[in-house]
PAKE-167365 format. One record per residue (C-alpha): residue number from 1; residue in one letter; x, y, z. Coordinates in Angstrom, 2 decimals. Example, Ala and Ser with C-alpha at 12.3 -4.5 7.8 and 13.67 -1.06 7.14 Angstrom:
<pts>
PT num residuo    east   north      up
PT   1       a   12.30   -4.50    7.80
PT   2       s   13.67   -1.06    7.14
</pts>
This chain:
<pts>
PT num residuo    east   north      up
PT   1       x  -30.84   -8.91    4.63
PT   2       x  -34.34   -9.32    4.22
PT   3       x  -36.11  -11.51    1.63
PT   4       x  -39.89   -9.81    0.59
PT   5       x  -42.92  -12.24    1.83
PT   6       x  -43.50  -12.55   -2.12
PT   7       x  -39.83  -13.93   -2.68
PT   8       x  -39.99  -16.35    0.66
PT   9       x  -44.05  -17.90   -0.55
PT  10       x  -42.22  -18.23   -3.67
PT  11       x  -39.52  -20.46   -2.60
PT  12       x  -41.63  -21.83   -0.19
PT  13       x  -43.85  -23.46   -2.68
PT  14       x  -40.94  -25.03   -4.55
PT  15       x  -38.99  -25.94   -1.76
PT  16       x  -42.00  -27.74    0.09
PT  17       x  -42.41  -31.32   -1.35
PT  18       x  -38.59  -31.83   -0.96
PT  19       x  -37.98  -30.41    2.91
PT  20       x  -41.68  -31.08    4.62
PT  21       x  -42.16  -33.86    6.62
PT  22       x  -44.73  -36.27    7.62
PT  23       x  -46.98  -35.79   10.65
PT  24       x  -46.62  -38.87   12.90
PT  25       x  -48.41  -39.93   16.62
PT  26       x  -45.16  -39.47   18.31
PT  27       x  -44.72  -35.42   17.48
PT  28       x  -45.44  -32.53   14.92
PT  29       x  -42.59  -32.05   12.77
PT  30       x  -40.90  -28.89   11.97
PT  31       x  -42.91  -26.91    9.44
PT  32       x  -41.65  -26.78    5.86
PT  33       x  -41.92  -22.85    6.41
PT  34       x  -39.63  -23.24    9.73
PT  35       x  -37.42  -24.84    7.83
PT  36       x  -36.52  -22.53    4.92
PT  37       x  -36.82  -19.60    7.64
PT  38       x  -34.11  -21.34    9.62
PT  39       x  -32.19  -21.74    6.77
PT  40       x  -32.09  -18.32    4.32
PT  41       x  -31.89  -16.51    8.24
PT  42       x  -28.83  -18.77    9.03
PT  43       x  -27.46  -17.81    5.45
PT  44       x  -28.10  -13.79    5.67
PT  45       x  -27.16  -13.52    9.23
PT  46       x  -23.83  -15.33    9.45
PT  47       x  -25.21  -16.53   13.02
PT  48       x  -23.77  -19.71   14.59
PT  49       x  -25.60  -23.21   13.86
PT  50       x  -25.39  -23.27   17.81
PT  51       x  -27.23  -20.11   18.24
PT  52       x  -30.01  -20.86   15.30
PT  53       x  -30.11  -24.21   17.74
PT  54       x  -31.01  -21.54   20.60
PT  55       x  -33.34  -19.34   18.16
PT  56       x  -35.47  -21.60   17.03
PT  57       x  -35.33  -24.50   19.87
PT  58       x  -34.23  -27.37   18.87
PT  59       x  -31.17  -29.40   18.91
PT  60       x  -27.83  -28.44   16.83
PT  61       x  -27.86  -31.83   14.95
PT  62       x  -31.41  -31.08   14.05
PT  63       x  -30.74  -27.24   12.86
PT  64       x  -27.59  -29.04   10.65
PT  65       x  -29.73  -31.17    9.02
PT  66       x  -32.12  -28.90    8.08
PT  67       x  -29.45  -26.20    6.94
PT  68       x  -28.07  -29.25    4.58
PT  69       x  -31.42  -30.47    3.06
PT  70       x  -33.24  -26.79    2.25
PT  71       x  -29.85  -25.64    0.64
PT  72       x  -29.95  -28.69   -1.02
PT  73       x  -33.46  -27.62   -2.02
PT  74       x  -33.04  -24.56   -2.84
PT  75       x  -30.43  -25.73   -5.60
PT  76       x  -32.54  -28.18   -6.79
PT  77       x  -35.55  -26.11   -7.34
PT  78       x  -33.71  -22.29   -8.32
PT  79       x  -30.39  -23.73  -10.47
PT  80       x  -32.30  -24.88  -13.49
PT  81       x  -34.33  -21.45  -13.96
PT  82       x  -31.76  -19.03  -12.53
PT  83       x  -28.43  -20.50  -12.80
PT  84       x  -28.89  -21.45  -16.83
PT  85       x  -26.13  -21.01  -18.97
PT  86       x  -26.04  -19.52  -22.10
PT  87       x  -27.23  -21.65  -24.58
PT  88       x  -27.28  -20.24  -28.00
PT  89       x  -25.30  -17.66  -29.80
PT  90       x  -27.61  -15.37  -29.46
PT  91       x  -27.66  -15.65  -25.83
PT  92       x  -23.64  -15.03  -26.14
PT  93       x  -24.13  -12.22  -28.38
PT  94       x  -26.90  -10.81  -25.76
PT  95       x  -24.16  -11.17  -22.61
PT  96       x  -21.42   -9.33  -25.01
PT  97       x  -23.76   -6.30  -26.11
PT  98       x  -24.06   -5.66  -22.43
PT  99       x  -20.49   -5.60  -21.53
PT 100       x  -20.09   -3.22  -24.61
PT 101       x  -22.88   -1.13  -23.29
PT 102       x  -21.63   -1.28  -20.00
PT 103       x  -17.79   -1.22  -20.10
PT 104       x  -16.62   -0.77  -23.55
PT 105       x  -15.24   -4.14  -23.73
PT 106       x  -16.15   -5.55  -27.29
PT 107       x  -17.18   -9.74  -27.67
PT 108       x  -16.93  -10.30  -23.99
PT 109       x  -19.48  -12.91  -22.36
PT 110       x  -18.53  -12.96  -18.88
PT 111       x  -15.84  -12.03  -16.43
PT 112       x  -14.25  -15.31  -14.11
PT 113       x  -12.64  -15.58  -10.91
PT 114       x  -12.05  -18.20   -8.40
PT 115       x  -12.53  -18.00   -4.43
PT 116       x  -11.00  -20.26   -1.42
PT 117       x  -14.04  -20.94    1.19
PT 118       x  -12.98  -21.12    4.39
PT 119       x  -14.00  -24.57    5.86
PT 120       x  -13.36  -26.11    9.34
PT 121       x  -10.63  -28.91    9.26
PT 122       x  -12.66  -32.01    7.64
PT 123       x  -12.10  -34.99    9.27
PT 124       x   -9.17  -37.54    7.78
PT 125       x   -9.01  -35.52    4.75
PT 126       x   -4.41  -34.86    4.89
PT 127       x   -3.23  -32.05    3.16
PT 128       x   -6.79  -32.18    0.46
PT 129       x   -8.27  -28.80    1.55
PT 130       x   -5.14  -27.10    3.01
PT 131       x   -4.39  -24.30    0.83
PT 132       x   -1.65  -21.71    0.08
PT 133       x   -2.67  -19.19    2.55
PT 134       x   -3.07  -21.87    5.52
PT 135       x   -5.97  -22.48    6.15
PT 136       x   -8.88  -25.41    4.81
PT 137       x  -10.92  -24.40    2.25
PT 138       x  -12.88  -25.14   -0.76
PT 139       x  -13.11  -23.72   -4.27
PT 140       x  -15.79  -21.87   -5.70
PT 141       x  -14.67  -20.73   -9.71
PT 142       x  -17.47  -18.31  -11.01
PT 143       x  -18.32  -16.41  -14.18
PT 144       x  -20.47  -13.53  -14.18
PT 145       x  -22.41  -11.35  -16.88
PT 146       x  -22.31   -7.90  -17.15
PT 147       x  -25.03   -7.43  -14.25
PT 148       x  -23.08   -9.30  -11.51
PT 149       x  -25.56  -12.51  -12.54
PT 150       x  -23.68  -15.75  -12.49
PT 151       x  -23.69  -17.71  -15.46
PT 152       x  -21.32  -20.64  -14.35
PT 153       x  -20.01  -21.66  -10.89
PT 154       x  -17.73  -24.94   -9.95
PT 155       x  -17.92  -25.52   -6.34
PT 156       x  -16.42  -27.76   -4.38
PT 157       x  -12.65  -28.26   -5.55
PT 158       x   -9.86  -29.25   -3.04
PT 159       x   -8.53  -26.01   -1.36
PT 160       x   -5.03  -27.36   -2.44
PT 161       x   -5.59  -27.04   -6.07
PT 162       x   -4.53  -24.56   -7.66
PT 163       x   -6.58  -22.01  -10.01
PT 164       x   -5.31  -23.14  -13.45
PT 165       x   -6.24  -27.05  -12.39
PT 166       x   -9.47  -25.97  -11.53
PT 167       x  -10.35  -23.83  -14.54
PT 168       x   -9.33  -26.51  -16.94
PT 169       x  -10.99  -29.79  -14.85
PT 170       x  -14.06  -28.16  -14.57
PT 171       x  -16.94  -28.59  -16.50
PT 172       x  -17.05  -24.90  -18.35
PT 173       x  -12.91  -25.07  -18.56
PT 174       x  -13.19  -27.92  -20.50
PT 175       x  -16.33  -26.74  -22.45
PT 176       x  -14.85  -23.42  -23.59
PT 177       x  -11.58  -25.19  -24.77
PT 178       x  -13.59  -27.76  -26.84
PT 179       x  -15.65  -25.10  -28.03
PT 180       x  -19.12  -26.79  -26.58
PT 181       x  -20.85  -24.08  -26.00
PT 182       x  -22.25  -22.48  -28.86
PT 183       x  -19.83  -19.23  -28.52
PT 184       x  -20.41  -17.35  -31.67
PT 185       x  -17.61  -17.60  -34.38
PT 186       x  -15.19  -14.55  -33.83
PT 187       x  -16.73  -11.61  -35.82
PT 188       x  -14.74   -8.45  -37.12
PT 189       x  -14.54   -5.31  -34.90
PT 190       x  -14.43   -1.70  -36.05
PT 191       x  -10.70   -0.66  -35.23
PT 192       x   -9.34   -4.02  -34.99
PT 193       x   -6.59   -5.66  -37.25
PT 194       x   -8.52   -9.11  -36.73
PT 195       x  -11.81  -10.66  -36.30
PT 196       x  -12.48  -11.57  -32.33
PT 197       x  -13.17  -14.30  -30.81
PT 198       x  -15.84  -14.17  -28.34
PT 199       x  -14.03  -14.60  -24.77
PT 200       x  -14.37  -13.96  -20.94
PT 201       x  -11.89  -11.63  -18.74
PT 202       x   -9.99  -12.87  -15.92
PT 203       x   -7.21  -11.43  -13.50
PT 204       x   -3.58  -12.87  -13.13
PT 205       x   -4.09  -16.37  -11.43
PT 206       x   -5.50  -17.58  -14.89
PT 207       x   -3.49  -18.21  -18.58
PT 208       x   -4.10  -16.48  -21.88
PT 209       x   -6.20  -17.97  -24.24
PT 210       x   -8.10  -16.99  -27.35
PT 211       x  -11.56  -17.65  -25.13
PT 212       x  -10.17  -16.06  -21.61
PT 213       x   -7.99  -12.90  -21.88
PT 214       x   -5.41  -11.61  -19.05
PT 215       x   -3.85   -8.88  -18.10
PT 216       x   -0.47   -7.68  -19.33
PT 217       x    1.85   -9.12  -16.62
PT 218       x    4.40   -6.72  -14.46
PT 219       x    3.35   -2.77  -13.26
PT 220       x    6.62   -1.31  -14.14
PT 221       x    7.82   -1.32  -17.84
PT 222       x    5.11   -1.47  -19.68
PT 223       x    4.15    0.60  -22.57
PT 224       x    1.05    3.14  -22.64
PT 225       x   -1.09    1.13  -24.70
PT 226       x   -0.07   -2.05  -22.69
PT 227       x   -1.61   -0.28  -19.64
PT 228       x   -4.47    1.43  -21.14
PT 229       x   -5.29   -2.23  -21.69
PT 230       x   -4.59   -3.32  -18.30
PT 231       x   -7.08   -0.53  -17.03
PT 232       x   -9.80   -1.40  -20.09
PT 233       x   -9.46   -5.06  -19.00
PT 234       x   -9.97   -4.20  -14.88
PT 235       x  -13.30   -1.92  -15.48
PT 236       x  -14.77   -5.32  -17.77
PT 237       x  -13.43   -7.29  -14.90
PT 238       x  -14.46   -5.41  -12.21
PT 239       x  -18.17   -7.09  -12.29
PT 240       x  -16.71  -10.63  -11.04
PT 241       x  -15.25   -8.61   -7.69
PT 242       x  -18.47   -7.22   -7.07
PT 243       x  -20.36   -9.73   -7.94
PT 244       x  -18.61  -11.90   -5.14
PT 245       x  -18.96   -8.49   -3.07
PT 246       x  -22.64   -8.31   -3.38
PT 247       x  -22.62  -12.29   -2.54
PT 248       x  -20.55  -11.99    0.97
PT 249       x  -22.23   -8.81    1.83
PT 250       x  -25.81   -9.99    1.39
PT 251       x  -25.38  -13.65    3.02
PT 252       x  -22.98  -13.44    5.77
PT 253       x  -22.42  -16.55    6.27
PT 254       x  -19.41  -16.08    4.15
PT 255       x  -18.24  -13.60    6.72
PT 256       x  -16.20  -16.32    8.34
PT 257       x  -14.81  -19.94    7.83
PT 258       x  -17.85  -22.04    7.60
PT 259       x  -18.33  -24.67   10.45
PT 260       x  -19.43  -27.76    8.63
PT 261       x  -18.65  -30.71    6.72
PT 262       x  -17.44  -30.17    3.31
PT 263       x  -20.61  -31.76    1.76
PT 264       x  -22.65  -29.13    3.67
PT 265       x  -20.67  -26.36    3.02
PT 266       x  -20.83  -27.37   -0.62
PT 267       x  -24.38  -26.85   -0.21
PT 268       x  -24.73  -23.46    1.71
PT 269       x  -22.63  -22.40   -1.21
PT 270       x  -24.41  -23.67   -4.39
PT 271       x  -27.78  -22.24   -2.38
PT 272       x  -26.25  -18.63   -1.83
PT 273       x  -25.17  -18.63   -5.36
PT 274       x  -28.96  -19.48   -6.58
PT 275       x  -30.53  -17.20   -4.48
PT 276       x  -28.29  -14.22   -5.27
PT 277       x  -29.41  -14.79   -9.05
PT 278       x  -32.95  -15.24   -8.05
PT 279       x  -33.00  -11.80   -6.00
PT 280       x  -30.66  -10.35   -8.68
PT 281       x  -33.30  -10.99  -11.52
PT 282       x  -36.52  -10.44   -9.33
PT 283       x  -35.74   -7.94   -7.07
PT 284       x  -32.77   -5.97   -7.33
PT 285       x  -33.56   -2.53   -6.18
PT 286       x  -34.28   -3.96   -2.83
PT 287       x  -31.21   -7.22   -3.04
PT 288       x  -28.77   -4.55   -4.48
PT 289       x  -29.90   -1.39   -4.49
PT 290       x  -28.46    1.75   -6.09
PT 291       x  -24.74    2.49   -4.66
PT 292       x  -24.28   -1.09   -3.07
PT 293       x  -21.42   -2.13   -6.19
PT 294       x  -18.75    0.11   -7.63
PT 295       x  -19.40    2.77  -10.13
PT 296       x  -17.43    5.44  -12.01
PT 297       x  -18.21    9.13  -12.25
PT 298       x  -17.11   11.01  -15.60
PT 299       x  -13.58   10.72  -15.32
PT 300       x  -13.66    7.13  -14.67
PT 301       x  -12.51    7.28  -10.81
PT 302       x  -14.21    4.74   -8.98
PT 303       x  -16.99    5.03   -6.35
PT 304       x  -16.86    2.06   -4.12
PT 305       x  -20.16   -0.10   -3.62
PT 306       x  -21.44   -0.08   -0.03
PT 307       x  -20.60   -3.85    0.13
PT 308       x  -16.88   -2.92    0.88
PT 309       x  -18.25   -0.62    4.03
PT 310       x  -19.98   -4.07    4.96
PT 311       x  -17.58   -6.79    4.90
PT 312       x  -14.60   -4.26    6.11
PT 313       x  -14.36   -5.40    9.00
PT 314       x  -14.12   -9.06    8.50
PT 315       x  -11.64  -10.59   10.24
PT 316       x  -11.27  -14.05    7.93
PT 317       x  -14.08  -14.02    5.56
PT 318       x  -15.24  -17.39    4.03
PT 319       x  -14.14  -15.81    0.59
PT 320       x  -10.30  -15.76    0.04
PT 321       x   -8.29  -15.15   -3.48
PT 322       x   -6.87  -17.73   -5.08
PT 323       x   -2.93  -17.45   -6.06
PT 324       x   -1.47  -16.71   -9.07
PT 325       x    0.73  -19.44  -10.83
PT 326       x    4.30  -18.34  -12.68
PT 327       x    5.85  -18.70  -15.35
PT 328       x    3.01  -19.90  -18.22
PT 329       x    3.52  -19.84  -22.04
PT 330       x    0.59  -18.75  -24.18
PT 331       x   -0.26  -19.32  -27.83
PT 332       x    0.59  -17.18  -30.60
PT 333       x   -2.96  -16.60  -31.59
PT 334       x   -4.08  -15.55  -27.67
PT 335       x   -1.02  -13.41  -27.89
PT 336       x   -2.44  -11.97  -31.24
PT 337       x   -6.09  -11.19  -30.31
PT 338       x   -4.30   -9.68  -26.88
PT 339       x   -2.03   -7.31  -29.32
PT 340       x   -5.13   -6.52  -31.55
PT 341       x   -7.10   -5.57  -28.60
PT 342       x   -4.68   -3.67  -27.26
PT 343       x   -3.96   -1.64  -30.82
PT 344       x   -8.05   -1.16  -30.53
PT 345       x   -8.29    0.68  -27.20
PT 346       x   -6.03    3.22  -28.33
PT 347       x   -7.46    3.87  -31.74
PT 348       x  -10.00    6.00  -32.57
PT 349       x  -13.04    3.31  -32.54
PT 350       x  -12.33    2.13  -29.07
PT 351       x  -10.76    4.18  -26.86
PT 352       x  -12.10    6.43  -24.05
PT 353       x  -11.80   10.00  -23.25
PT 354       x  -10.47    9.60  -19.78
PT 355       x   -8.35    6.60  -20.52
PT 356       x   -5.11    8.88  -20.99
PT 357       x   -5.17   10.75  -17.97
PT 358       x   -6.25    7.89  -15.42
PT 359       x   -2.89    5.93  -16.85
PT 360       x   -0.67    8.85  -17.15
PT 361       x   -1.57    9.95  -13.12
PT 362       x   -0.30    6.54  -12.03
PT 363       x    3.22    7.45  -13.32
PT 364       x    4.85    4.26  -14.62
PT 365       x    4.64    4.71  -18.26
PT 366       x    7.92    3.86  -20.44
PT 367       x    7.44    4.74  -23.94
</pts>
């Protein structure tokens, strides 16, 4: 991938008082300049640290050290502008019009998922970062808006955690279920029983909530409406997969387990994360042009995104799923706004013309 001169002077000048170094009478230092190019190529190209050592010639421990401190940067200097939560209703309310615009899914303000990153074996850290599929990893747990923007991450969690833990230690978890951040007040719906909350979409590996709704669980059995809400549910949640689609494909550094300590892969990560905002907000149709993510044609089949053509052949990406856990009890009122959703996207206000047909094809309706 290649950044635009305008995007790299850009991050150049903020980058520059924190990575540039002083000239002393024993040798020139690295240029500030040298340094973010060493870096954002390292990130884009997935290339070894060893071989950036060859690139650019100097010594591995050097090219690590730089790697660490201009990601480091880069977070410091992008997060604040283009990594800013919602902060107001209105800002919630903006986020939800655009999944409604989007993908017909009413009050939502972001879709979540959670990713292992593949990390070398850290040193004396046990079973920490050993995680269900065998490997060492770390977590990154992500929300996205309806543009494949991320509004949240939480980077950083042991690899042996699992994805409910996370969600509810991090941060956001623990945010949304105190209700800190300024989610509107659930609002009445044309079609719906109930007013609904405001909420975000995740797959299996997370609980039902009132703020974080969930598939229907089993593929056999279920009733029509239950999986015309299952498929209404996967197009709103569909922008989290490609938004971590978009973020492998573009900076392949995630195509494979990440050779570095845990505190620097921590950092290549929050970086990545920054700059795929930044590029998504300033320059898209170059960053992710038209056909790179999913889309639908008028029957709702999906078109995959040129991203899946470019990580294919991956052998052990840096981005794994996290598993699902069993055997969860929900609340009566998640299970309500669930039901009244569900009564919605069949009605007459909220359902879609294709819906029937792309159900009935898959054959495992009961009644």
């Amino acid at each position: 991938m290649r950044m635009s001169p305008e995007s790299f002077d850009y991050i150049l000048s903020l980058v520059s008082p924190l990575i540039s170094r002083q000239t002393t009478k024993l040798r020139e230092p690295i240029s500030a300049a040298e340094r973010l190019a060493l870096t954002l190529r390292f990130l884009a190209s997935g290339n070894s640290q060893q071989s950036m050592s060859f690139s650019y010639r100097v010594g591995r421990q050097t090219v690590s050290s730089i790697i660490k401190e201009t990601c480091r940067a880069i977070w410091q200097v992008l997060n604040e502008k283009y990594l800013s939560a919602p902060k107001l209703p209105e800002d919630w309310k903006n986020i939800a019009e655009q999944f409604m615009q989007l993908w017909n899914f009413p009050n939502c303000i972001g879709a979540i998922d959670g990713k292992h990153i593949a990390i070398e074996c850290p040193i004396n850290s046990g079973s920490l970062y050993h995680n269900y599929k065998g490997f060492f990893s770390i977590v990154l747990l992500a929300i996205c808006d309806a543009h494949y923007i991320f509004s949240f991450v939480n980077i950083g969690d042991y690899g042996s955690n699992n994805d409910s833990g996370v969600l509810e230690n991090s941060v956001v978890g623990k945010a949304f279920a105190h209700d800190a951040l300024c989610v509107p007040d659930p609002e009445p719906v044309e079609g719906c029983d109930i007013p609904l909350p405001y909420f975000i979409v995740g797959d299996d590996i997370f609980g039902l909530k009132t703020w974080l709704l969930r598939s229907f669980p089993g593929r056999s059995q279920l009733s029509e409406a239950q999986q015309i809400f299952n498929y209404r549910l996967s197009r709103a949640r569909r922008v989290i997969e490609n938004a971590f689609g978009i973020l492998r494909a573009r900076w392949r550094v995630f195509s494979r387990p990440i050779q570095a300590s845990v505190e620097t892969a921590e950092e290549i990560t929050k970086a990545a994360v920054c700059l795929h905002n930044y590029l998504r907000q300033t320059n898209s149709a170059s960053y992710c042009p038209s056909g790179f993510v999913d889309s639908e044609d008028g029957s709702g089949d999906v078109r995959p995104g040129e991203w899946r053509q470019i990580v294919r052949n991956d052998s052990r990406g840096a981005l794994v799923n996290i598993a699902p856990q069993r055997g969860r009890r929900y609340s009566n009122s998640a299970i309500e706004v669930r039901e009244a959703l569900k009564k919605y996207f069949v009605s007459d206000f909220g359902s879609l013309p294709w819906q029937w047909n792309h159900v009935r094809s898959r054959g495992q309706i009961v009644g």
